[in-house]
VMD Tcl script that draws the C-alpha trace (Angstrom):
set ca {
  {0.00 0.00 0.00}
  {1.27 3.49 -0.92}
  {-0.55 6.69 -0.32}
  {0.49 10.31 0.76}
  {-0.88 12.32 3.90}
  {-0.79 16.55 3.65}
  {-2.30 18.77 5.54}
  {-2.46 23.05 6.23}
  {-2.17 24.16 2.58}
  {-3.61 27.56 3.18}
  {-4.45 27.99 -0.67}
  {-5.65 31.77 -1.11}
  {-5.02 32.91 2.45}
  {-4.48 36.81 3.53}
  {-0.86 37.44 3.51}
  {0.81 40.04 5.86}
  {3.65 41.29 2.99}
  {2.58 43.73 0.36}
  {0.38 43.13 -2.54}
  {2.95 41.85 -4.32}
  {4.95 39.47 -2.63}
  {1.59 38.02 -0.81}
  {0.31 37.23 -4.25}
  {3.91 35.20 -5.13}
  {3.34 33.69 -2.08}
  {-0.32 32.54 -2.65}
  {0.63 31.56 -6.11}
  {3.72 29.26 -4.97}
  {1.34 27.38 -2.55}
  {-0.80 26.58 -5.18}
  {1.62 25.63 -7.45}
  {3.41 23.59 -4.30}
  {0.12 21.34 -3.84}
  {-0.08 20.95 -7.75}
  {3.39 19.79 -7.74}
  {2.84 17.23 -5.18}
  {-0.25 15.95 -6.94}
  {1.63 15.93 -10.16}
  {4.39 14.17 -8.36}
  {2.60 11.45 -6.83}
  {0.37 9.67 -9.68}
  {1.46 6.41 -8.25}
  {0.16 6.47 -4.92}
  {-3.38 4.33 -4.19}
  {-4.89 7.90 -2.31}
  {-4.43 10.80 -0.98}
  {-5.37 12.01 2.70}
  {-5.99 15.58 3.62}
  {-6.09 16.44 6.90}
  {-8.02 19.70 7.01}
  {-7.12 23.85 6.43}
  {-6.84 22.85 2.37}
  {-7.73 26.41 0.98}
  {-8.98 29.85 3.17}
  {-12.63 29.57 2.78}
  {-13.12 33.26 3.90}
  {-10.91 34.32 0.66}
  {-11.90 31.66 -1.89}
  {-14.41 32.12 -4.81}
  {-16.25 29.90 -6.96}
  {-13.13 29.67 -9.39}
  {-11.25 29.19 -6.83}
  {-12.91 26.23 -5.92}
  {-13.15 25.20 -9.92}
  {-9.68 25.77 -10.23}
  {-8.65 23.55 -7.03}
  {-10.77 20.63 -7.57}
  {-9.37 20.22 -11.56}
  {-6.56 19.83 -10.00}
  {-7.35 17.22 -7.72}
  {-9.95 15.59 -10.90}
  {-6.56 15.33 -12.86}
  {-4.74 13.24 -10.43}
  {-7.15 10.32 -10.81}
  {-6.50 8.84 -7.96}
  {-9.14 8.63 -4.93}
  {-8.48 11.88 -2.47}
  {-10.19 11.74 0.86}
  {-10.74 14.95 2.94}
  {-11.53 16.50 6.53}
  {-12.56 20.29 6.88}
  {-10.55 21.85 9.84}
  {-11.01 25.61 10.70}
  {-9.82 27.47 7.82}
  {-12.09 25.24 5.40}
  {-14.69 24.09 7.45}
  {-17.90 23.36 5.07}
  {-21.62 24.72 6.57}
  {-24.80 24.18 5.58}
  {-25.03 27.34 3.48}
  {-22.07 25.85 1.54}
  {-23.71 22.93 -0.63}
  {-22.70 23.75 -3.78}
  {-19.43 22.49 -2.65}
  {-20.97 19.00 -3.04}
  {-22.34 20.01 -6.32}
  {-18.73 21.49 -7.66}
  {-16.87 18.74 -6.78}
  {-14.76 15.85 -8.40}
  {-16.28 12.31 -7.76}
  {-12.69 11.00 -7.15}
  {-12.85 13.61 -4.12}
  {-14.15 11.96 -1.20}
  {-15.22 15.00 1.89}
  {-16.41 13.91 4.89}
  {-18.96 16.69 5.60}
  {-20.62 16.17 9.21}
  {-18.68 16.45 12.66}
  {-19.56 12.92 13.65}
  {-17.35 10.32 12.55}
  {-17.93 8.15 9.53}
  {-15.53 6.63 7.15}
  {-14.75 5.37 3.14}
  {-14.20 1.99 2.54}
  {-11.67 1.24 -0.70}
  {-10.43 -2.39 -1.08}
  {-9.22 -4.06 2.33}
  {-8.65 0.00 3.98}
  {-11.35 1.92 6.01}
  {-10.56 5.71 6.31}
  {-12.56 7.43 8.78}
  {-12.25 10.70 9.16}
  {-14.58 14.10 10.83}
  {-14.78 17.16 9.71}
  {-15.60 20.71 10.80}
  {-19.08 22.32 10.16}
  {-17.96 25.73 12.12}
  {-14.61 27.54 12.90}
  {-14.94 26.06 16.60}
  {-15.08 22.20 17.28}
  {-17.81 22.22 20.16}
  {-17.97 18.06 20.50}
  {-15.47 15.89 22.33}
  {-14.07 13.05 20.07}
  {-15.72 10.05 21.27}
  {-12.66 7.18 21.69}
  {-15.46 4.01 21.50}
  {-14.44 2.98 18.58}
  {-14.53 -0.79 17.69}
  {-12.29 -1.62 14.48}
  {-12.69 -4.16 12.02}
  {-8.66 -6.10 11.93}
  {-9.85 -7.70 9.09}
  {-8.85 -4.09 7.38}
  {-5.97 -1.46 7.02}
  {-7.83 1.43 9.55}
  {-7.11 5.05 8.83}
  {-7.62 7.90 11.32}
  {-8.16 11.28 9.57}
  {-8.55 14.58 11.35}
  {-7.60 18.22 12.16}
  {-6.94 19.21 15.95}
  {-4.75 19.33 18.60}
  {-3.02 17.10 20.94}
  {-3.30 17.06 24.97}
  {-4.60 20.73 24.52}
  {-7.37 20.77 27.04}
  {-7.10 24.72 26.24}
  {-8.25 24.45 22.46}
  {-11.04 25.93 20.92}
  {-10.88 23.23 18.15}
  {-10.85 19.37 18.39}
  {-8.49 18.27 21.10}
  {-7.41 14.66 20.89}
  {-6.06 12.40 24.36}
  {-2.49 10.97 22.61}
  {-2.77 7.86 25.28}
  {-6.31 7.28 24.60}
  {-6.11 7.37 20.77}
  {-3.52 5.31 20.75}
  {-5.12 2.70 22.51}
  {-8.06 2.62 20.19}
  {-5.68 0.87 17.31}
  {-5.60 2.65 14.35}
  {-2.89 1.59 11.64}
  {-2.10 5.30 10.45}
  {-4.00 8.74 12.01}
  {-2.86 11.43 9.93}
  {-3.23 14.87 11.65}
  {-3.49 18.56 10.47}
  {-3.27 21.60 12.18}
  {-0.28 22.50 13.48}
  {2.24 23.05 10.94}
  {5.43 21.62 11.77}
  {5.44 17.56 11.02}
  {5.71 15.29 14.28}
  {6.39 11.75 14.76}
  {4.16 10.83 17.99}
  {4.95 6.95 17.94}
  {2.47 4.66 17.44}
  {1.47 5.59 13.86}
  {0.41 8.88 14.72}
  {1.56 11.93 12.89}
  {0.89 15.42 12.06}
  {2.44 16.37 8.41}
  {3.05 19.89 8.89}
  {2.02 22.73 5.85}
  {3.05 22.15 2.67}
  {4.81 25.39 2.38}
  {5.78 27.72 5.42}
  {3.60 31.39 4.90}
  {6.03 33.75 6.84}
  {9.25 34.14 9.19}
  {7.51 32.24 11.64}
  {7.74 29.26 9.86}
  {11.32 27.93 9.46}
  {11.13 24.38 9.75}
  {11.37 21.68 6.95}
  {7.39 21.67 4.96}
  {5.80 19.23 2.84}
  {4.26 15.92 3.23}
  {4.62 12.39 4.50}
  {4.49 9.14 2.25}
  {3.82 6.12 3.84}
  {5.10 2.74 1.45}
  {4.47 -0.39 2.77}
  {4.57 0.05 6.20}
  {7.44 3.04 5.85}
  {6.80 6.59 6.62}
  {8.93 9.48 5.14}
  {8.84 12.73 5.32}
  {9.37 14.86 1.96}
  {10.35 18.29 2.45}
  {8.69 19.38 -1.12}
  {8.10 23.17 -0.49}
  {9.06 25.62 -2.98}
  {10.06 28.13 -0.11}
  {12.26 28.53 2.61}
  {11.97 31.43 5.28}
  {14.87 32.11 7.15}
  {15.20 34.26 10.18}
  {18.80 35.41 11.48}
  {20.34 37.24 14.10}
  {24.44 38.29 13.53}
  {26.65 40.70 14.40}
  {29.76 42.23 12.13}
  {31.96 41.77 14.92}
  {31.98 38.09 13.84}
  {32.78 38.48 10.13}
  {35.64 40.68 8.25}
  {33.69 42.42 5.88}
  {30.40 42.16 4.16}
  {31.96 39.44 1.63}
  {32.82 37.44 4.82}
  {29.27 37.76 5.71}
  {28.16 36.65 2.69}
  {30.03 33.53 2.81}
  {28.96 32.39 5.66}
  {24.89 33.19 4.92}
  {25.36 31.08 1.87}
  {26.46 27.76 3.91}
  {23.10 28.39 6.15}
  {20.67 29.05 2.87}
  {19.08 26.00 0.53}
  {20.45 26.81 -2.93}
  {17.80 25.04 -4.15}
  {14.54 27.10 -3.04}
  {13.11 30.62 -2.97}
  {14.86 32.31 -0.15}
  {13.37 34.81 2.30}
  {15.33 36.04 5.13}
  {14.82 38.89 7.85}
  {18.53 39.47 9.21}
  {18.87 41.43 12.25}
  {22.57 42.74 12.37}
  {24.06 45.74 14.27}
  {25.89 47.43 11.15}
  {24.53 48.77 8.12}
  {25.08 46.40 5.00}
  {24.87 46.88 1.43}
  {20.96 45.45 0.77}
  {21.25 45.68 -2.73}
  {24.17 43.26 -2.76}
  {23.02 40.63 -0.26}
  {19.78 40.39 -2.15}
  {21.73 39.50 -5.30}
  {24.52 37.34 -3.90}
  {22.34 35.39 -2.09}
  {19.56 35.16 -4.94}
  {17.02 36.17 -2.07}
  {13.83 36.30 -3.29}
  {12.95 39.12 -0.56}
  {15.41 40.63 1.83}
  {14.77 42.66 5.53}
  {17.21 44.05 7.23}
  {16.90 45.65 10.86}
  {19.80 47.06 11.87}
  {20.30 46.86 15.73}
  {22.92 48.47 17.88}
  {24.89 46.95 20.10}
  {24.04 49.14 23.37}
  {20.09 48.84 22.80}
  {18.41 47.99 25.96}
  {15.66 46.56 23.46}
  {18.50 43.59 22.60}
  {17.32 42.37 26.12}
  {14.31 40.98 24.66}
  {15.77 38.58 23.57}
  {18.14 37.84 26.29}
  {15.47 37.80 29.02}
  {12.51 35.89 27.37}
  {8.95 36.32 29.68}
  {10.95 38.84 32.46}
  {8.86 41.66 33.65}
  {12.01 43.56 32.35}
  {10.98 42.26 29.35}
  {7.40 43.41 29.69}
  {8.32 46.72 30.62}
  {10.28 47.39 27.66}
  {7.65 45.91 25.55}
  {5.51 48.69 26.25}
  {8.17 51.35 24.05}
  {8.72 51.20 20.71}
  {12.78 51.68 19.53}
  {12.35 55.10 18.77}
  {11.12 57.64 21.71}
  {11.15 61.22 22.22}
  {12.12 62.68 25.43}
  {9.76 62.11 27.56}
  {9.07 58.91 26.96}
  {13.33 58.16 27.02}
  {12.97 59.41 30.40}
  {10.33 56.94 31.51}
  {11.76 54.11 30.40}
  {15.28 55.11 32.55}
  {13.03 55.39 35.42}
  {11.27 52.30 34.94}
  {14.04 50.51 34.33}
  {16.22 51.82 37.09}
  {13.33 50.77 39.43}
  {13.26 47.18 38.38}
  {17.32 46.81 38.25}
  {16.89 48.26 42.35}
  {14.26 45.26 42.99}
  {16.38 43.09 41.48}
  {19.25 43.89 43.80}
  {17.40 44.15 46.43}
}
mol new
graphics top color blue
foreach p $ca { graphics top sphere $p radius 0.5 }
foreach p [lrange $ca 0 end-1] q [lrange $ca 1 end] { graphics top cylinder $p $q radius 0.2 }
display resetview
């Protein structure tokens, strides 16, 4: 048995960059999930495990456009709504639009597909908040290959979406549970996996993104994303000169993706030149000096001295300079004290 598990595509979601580079963006995460369609014609089926496209962005071409794509790859593709995509009653032309090789599951009470010897049960979301608990009484049939498919979170009894037990899922036996939401892809032992986005969206996201293939009782992960975000703190003290710089940002960068990076450095560098030596596809720089109390940010993580300088932005006028001396003079004297 061969088939592919993906999850967190965010196909047409809002972007926080400009026009411009939000629309490259969008573009290369559709093109990403074509790819891996395109990619993958051998595989028996496809899972997706929820947050597929931005269903507060997407139009009917949109959805014409997104289901060709999955007609053309022949192959049977099965499908839980998470909270990005989640399907409601008003949304029944959905059903209508669809491919019949696209199997949704379209109610919040579990159900599943049967193809050949392999059940694949699945729930979806009807709203952008899971109100049920996921009921663990689940009897399975050994006689077949049982697939767990769903978007939520793990040991999160915080969550305003699905929360799964670990311990008690596990116990119920499934042979695979493929999981979406969170978008970095985790190995939680016992056939239980999240596969993490496709494609990272911003500098938050600067982990390895793609999908998981699972071949005859092997899993691997395949890091298939066009784009790589990279976020980097330096200083100049450490390098010669901007060429030495260079150098070494070229060993940390993957030659063979579209590179973003955010560098924070405390010297002002040539911006033109690092974009082109480094064939970044978009380049910010902050440039941070060395003295700035706001460096202890970083250094102090979750201190109130932290929280206190939080409150100023990195460029004040008198007054407020003079506040934040007195503020901070206070809490250094607590701390002594």
């Amino acid at each position: 048995m061969k088939f592919i598990h993906l999850a967190d595509c965010h196909i047409g979601d809002s972007l926080s960059f400009d026009r411009s580079l939000s629309n490259k963006i969008r573009e290369n995460k559709k093109r990403s999930f074509e790819n891996i369609l395109k990619n993958n014609k051998d595989v028996d089926f496809l899972l997706i495990a929820g947050d597929l496209y931005e269903r507060s962005y997407f139009t009917i071409s949109d959805y014409k456009e997104l289901f060709s794509m999955i007609e053309g790859f022949t192959k049977d593709v099965f499908y839980v709504t998470g909270n990005h995509d989640y399907i409601g009653k008003e949304d029944d032309l959905i059903n209508l639009l669809k491919p019949n090789n696209l199997h949704l599951y379209s109610t919040d009470e579990i159900e599943y597909y049967q193809i050949e010897n392999t059940r694949i049960y699945g729930i979806s979301y009807s709203d952008r908040i899971f109100y049920k608990d996921f009921s663990y009484d689940i009897s399975l049939d050994d006689d077949f290959f049982n697939i767990l498919l769903v978007h939520a979170t793990v040991n999160d009894t915080r969550s305003n979406y699905l929360n799964l037990n670990l311990e008690k899922l596990k116990s119920i036996g499934f042979d695979y549970v493929g999981l979406g939401h969170i978008h970095k892809w985790e190995d939680f032992g016992s056939r239980v996996y999240y596969s993490g986005s496709i494609e990272p969206s911003d500098f938050s996201d600067i982990y390895d993104y793609g999908y998981l293939l699972y071949e005859n009782g092997e899993i691997y992960h395949k890091d298939s994303s066009i784009m790589k975000f990279y976020d980097i703190n330096l200083s100049m003290d450490d390098y010669k000169n901007e060429n030495d710089l260079i150098s070494y940002l070229k060993t940390k960068l993957d030659s063979k993706k579209e590179k973003y990076l955010r560098l924070r450095i405390d010297k002002n560098i040539n911006k033109n030149k690092l974009k082109e030596e480094l064939n970044l596809e978009h380049l910010e720089i902050d440039v941070i000096e060395n003295d700035s109390v706001f460096n202890l940010i970083d250094l102090y993580p979750n201190s109130l001295l932290t929280k206190y300088i939080g409150k100023f932005t990195d460029k004040l006028d008198t007054t407020e300079k003079l506040a934040l001396d007195i503020g901070l003079d206070a809490i250094y004297r607590s701390k002594n004290d």
